[in-house]
N, C-alpha and C positions, 0 to 999 in steps of 0.2 A: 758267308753272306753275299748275297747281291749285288754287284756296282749299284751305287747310288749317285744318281745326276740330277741336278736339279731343272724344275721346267725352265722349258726358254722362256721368255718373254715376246710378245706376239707385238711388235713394232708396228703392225698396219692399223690405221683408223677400222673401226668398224663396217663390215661388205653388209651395205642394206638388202642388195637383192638376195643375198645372199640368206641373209637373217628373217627376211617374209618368207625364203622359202622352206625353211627349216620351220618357219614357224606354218605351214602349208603341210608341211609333210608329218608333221606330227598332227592333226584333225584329217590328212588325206592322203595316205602312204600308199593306197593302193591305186594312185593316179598320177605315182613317180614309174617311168623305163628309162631305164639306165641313168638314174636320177636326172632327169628332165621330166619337166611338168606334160601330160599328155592332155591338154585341155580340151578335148573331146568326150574323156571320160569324166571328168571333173563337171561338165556340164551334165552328163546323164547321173555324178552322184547328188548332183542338188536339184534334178528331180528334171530337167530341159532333155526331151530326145533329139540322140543325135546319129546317124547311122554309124555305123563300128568301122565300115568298111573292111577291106581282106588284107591288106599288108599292114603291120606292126607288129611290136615286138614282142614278146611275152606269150602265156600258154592261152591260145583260143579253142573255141570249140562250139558247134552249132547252140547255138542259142543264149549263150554269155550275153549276148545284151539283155536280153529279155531277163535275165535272173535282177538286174539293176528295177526292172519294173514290179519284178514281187516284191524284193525289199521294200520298194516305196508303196507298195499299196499296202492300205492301214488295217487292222484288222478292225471287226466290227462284233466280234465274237468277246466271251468274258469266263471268266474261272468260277463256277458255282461251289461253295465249300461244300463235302459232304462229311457230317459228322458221325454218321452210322461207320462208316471205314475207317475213320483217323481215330489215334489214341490222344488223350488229355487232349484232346482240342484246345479247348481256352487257355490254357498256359505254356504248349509248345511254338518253338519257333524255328523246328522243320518242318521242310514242305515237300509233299508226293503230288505233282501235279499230271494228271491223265489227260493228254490229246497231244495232238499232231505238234512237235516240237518247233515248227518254225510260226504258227500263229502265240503258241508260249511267249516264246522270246519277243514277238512283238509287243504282245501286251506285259514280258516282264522292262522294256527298255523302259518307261520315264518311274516307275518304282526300282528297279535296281541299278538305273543305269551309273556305271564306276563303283560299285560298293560289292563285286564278288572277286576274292581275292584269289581264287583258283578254281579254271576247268578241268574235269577232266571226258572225256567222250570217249565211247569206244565203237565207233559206227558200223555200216557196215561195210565190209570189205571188197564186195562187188566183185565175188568169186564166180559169179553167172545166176543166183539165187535172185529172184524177183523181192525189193522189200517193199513195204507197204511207208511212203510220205509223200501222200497227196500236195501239190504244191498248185497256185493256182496256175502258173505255169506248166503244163507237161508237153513232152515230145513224143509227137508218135514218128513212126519210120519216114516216110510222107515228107514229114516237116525237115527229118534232118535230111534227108536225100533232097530238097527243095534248099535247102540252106549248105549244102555240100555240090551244088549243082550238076549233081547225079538226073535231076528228074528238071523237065520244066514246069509251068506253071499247071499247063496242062494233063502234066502227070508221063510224059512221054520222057524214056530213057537217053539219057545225053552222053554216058559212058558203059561201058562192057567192065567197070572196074568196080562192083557193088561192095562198100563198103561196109556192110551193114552189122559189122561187128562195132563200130566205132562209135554207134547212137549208146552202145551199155556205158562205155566211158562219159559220154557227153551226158549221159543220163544222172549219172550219178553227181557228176560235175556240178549241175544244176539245180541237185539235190544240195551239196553240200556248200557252196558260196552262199547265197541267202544265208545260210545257218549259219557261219562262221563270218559272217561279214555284222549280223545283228549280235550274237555273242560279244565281239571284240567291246561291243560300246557298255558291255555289263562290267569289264574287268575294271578292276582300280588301276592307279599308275604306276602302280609296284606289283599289280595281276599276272596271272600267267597261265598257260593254255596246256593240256597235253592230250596229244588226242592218239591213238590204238590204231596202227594200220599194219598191212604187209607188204608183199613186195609187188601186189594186182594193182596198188596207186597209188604205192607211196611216192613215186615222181610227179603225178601230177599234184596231189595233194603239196607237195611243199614248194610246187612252184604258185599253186593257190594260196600257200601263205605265207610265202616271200609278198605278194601281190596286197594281201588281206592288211598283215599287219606287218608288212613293213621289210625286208631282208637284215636290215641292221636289228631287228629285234629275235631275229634267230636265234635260242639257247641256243638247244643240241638234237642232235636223232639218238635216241637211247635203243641199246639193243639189248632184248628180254630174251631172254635162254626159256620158251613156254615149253618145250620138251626135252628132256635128257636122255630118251632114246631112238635110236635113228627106226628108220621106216624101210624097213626091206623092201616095200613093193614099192617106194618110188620110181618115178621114169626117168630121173636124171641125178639129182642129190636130194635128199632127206632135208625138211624144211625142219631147222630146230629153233628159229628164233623170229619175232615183231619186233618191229617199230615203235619208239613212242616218239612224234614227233614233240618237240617244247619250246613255245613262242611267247616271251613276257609281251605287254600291253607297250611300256617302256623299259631299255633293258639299261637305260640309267639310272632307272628307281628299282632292279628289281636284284634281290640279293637272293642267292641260292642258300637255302638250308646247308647244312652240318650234317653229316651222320655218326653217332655216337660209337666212339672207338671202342670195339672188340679187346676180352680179353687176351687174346691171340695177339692182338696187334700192340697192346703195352706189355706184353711179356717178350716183346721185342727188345725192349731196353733194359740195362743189366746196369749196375753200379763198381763195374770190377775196379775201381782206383777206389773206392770208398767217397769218391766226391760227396760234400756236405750236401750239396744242391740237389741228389738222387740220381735215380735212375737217368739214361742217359746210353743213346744212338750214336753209333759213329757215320756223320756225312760226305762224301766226295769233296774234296777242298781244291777240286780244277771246273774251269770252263772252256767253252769251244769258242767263244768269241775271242777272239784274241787281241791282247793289250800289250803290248812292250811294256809298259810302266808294271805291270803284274808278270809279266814273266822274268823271275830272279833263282839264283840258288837259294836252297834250306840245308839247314845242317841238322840232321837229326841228334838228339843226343848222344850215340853210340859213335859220332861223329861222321857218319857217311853222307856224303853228298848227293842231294834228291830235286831234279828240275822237274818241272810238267811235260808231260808227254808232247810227242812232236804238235801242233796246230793250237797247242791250247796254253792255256798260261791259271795261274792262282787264281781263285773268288778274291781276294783283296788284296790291297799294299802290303808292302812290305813293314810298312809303321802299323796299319791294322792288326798285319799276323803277328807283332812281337808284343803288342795288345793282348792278343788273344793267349799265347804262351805263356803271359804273367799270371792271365786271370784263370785257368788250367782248362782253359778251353778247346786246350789242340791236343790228340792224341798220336802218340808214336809208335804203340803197340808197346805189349807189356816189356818188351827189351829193349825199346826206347830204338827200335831199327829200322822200322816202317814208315813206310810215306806218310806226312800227316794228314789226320782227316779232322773235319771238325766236331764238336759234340753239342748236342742236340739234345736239351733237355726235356724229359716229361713234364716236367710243371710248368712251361715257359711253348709248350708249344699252342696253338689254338685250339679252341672248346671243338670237338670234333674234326672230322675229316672228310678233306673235300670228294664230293661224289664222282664217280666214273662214269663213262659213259656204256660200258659193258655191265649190264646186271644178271646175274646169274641163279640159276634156279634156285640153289642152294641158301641164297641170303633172302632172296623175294617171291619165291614160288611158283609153282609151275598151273599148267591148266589142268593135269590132275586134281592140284592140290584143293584150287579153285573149285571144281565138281565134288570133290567129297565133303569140301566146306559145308554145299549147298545140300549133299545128303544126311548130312548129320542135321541138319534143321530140322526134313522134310523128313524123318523117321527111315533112311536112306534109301530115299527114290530121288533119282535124281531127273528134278522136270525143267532143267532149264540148260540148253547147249553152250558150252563153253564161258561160265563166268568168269572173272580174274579174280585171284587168288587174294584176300586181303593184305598180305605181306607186302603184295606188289603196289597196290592201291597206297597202305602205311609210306611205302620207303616214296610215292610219288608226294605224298602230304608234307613230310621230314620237306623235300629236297625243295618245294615252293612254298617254305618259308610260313605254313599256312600258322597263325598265330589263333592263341584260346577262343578267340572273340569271332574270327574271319568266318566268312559266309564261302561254300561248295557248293559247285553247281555242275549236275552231270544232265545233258538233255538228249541223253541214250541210256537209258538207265537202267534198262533190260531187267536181271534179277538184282539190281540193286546194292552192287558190291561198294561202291563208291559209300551208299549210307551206311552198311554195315561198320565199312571201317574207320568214318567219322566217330561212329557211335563206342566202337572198339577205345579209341584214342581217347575220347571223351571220359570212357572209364577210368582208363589210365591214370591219365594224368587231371583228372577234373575241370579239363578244358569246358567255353562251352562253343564251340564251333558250329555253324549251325549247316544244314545239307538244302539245297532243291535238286529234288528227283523230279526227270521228266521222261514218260513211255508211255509212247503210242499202243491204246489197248490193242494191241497185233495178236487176231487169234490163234491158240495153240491148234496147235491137226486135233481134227476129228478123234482121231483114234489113239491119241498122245496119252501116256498114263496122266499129263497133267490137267487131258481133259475128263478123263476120269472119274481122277481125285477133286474136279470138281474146280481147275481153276483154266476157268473160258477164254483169259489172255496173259500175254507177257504181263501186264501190268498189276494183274491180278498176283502173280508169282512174286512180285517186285514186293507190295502192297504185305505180301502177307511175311516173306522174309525178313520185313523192317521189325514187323510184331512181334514176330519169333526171335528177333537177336534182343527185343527191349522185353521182354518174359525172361531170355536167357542172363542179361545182365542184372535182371531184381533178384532170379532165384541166387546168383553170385553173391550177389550184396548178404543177401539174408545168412547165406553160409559162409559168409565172412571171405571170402577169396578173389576179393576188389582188392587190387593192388596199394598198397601201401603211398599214401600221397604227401608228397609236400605239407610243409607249415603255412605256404602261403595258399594251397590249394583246397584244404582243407576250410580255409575262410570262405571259401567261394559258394553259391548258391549252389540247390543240390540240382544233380546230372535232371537236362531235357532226356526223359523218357517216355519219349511221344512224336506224331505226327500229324499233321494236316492235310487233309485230301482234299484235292480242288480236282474239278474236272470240264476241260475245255468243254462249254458249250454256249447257241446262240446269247446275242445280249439280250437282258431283261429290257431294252428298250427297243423300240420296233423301228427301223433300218426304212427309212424313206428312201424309193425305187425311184429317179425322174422317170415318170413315162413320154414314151414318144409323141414325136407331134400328132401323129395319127391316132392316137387312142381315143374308144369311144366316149362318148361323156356318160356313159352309164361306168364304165370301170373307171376312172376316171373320180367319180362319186362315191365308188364304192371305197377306193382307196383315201379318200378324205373323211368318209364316215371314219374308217378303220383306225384313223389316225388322231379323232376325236380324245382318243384315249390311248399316248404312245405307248403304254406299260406291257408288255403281253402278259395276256392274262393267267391266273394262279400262278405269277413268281412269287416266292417265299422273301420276306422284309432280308430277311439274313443275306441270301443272295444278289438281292439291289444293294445290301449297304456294302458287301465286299466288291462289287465289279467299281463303287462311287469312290473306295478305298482306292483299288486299285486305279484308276484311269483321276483321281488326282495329284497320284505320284507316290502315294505312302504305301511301305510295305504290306503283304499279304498276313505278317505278324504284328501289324501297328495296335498299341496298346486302346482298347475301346471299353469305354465305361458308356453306361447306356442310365440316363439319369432322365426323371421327370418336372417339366415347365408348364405349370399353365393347364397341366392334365394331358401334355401330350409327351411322348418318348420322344428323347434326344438323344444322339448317340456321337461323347463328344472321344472325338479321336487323337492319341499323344497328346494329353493336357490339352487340349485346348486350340491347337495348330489347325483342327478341323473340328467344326459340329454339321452332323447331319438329320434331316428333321426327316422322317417319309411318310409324315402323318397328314390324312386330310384332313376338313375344315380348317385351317390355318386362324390365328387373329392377330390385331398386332398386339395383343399382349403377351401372347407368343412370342413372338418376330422381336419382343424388345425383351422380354428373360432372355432370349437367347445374345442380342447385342449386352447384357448387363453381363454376362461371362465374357466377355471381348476375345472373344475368338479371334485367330486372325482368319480363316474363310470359314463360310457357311454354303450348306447346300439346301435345295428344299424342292421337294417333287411341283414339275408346275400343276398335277393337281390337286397337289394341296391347299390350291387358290381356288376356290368352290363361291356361286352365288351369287348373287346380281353386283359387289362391289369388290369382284375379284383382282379386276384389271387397277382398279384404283388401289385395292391391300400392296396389289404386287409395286406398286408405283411409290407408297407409302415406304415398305420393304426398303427398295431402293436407296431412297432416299435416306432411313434412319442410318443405313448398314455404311454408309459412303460417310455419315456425319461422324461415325467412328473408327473409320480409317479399317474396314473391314471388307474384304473380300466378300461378293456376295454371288450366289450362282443359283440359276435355277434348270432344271432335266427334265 
């Protein structure tokens, strides 16, 4: 056993500046260097520009500031459901959402913000391949040779030293902060991130999120064995293994899964005394710290005299170890002549085993394994380049703790391994976990069999592999070869086998331009006509009530009953938390059925307020909605 000491007791009053900035650094980790507050950057995260200038500390790179300005610009765009592509629509509560992953994560921040309990991303790697994430920020050469001060204003050459390899790094840099910087605010406080890289950025990447969230929330760098044989034609050594980097949200709330102990690994333990207690390991009974008070003779029973080796001395006193001798705790080897060790019993040790940091093909799978996954789906053709393996995906799910209930979010979602193996686990053990998939429709080649077979992007591959694993788990079920579940799992509601497709596009409502001072007054008119009526027109009711969902905070799954008042549809959302009306001619007999269900907010299109005593209904409106202590909004 362990020395055991008790904590000290911390005699100083309370350090207040101490205690704001801890309390500072937990809302704003990535505007501590070398834990000092850098109040430059702090101003540009609460939205105040401020020049970056060229000396400080930490990784920079052309156009780092400006990433602080895409984060802060808002999005205006919204997620239309589409239910021709999703399976059970109305009763699932996974999501497949289709567009550009950093306006996603904008519009997922005030519905998911803290409530996803694990990322995982597998981006791209920025091995010289051009990828496709439009960001309203991009760099062209120009910019970074003007921000590298290679070029002057005027475009004239100020160095013979062109750097012009270094905009790919700075490229992708700028890519991947916005998206990991709006991520971090979706984690819970027990959340936790693993993101897929190699060795083209895994140094910048963890010095991006040391910065992001925080260095003291650093798990680990996990190392994946993706190939188990070497490459003859490489030009220097055979790459056989990735990265996963692993960053909790807080790594004082966040506790690492268990991996469930192999038969291998309890046929380690043997019972040769017959101890009543079982099987039973023999442990090393020295340490290297060294205590005089723990280093003593022992007498074995055979009577030979045994000290600890030179520098080290006993795990415990010597009153502890004549403890441990009564209760047959120490072993001497079966002739009672060997250095003692201690024993270590199977029933007494913890519910699994703590994970390593080395994963190997063998336990988690390799990128073969992954590819042939994806061909036994697709009748085996394989249309999608290098997925990950579900084993490898499984053992990242085990090790962040992800619980029945918790919410997965991959917003690289490529062919979709991350859902499959929720959905996998889901079967298992009758969890209900829920996934968001997010992938930019990135179209396949021309001449790809997957363009072929008829599927025009990644997301399409993603989209259709979710359908094929939830076919592949019904026909399971039917033939009885769903695993065997729990008593307590068994209660539980039956497996989500489904999805929802939403897909990034403009808002149902029409985005007011300020035009300049100089605009004519005929465009000028034309844009106030246009605005007569913000709705753009033939939006489908479905699509205005999900973006109304989304952009007042409740899930893309929020429970919606759609009930009739007065003759008009209401559509009231989680009991009661929201009702939204999108119906026109409005009256207030309306307006007060809907205050008799006491919602706590309401919504109502403003032209729903039609007729000569519009302005007075909406006034009316007002007025009832505030006498009941009700949120009232109108769009």
């Amino acid at each position: 056993m362990p020395k055991e000491t008790p904590d000290k007791l911390d005699l100083r009053s309370m350090d207040i500046t101490d205690e704001k900035k801890q309390q500072l650094k937990q809302l704003f980790p990535e505007v501590f260097r070398e834990d000092k507050v850098d109040f430059d950057h702090l101003k540009r995260v609460l939205g105040e520009w401020v020049d970056p200038g060229k000396e400080r500390f930490g990784l920079q790179w052309p156009g780092k500031a400006e990433c602080m300005k895409t984060i802060q610009q808002p999005s205006v765009a919204t997620l239309r459901p589409d239910r021709e592509e999703s399976v059970n629509f109305d009763e699932t509560e996974h999501l497949f959402i289709e567009g550009d992953n950093l306006e996603v994560l904008k519009l997922l921040q005030k519905s998911y913000f803290g409530k996803v309990k694990m990322i995982y991303i597998d981006p791209p790697y920025n091995t010289g391949n051009e990828f496709i994430y439009p960001d309203n920020f991009t760099e062209s050469l120009d910019t970074y040779l003007k921000y590298t001060g290679q070029k002057d204003a005027e475009g004239n050459w100020q160095s013979s030293n062109k750097e012009t390899e270094g905009r790919f790094h700075s490229k992708w840099l700028n890519m991947m902060y916005p998206r990991l910087f709006l991520a971090k605010n979706l984690l819970k406080e027990n959340g936790v991130i693993f993101i897929s890289i190699d060795d083209h950025e895994m140094a910048n990447l963890k010095k991006v999120c040391d910065e992001i969230f925080g260095e003291e929330n650093f798990i680990s760098s996990i190392i994946w064995q993706r190939a188990f044989s070497p490459k003859n034609d490489a030009k220097f050594l055979s790459d056989s293994h990735d990265y996963i980097l692993m960053y909790s949200k807080d790594s004082s709330n966040f506790e690492a899964g268990r991996l469930e102990r192999t038969e291998d690994q309890d046929s380690r333990y043997k019972n040769i005394d017959n101890d009543p207690r079982g099987a039973w390991a023999s442990g090393d009974l020295t340490v290297k710290t060294y205590s005089e008070k723990y280093d003593y003779p022992i007498e074995t029973p055979s009577g030979r005299i045994v000290n600890p080796s030179h520098g080290s001395c006993w795990r415990v006193s010597k009153e502890k170890f004549e403890e441990l001798v009564e209760d047959n705790r120490i072993w001497f080897g079966e002739d009672g002549n060997n250095v003692p060790r201690i024993k270590r019993f199977l029933s007494e040790i913890q519910d699994g085993i703590v994970p390593t940091t080395l994963w190997l093909h063998e336990d988690v799978g390799h990128n073969q394994e992954g590819r042939q996954e994806v061909k036994k789906l697709f009748d085996d053709r394989g249309y999608f380049d290098g997925p990950k393996p579900i084993r490898l995906l499984g053992r990242i799910i085990k090790v962040a703790n992800v619980q029945k209930e918790d919410i997965i979010l991959d917003f690289f979602a490529g062919s979709c391994s991350a859902a499959h193996s929720v959905l996998n686990q889901n079967h298992e053990d009758g969890g209900n976990r829920k996934f968001i998939m997010v992938q930019i429709p990135e179209p396949t080649e021309e001449k790809s069999e997957a363009r072929k077979a008829g599927f025009g992007s990644i997301a399409d591959i993603g989209k259709e592999r979710i359908r094929r694993v939830i076919k592949q788990i019904k026909e399971d079920q039917k033939s009885g070869k769903q695993l065997e579940l729990k008593e307590e799992s068994k209660k539980e509601k039956e497996l989500d086998l489904g999805f929802k497709v939403l897909k990034l596009t403009p808002s149902n409502f029409k985005v007011w331009e300020a035009p300049g001072v100089d605009i004519e007054p005929e465009k000028l008119k034309e844009q106030l006509d246009a605005f007569s009526d913000h709705l753009n027109p033939e939006n489908e009711k479905e699509s205005i009530l999900f973006e109304l969902i989304l952009k007042s905070g409740f899930p893309l799954t929020a429970n919606i009953e759609k009930i009739e008042l007065e003759g008009k549809n209401v559509f009231n959302v989680e009991d009661g938390k929201l009702m939204i009306c999108l119906a026109e001619g409005l009256t207030f007999e309306v307006l007060d059925a809907i205050s008799e269900k006491e919602p706590q907010r309401v919504i109502c299109l403003d032209n729903g307020f039609t007729g000569d005593d519009a302005d007075a209904l909406k006034t009316n409106a007002v007025q009832l909605f505030k006498s009941k202590e009700i949120e009232f909004r109108t769009v």
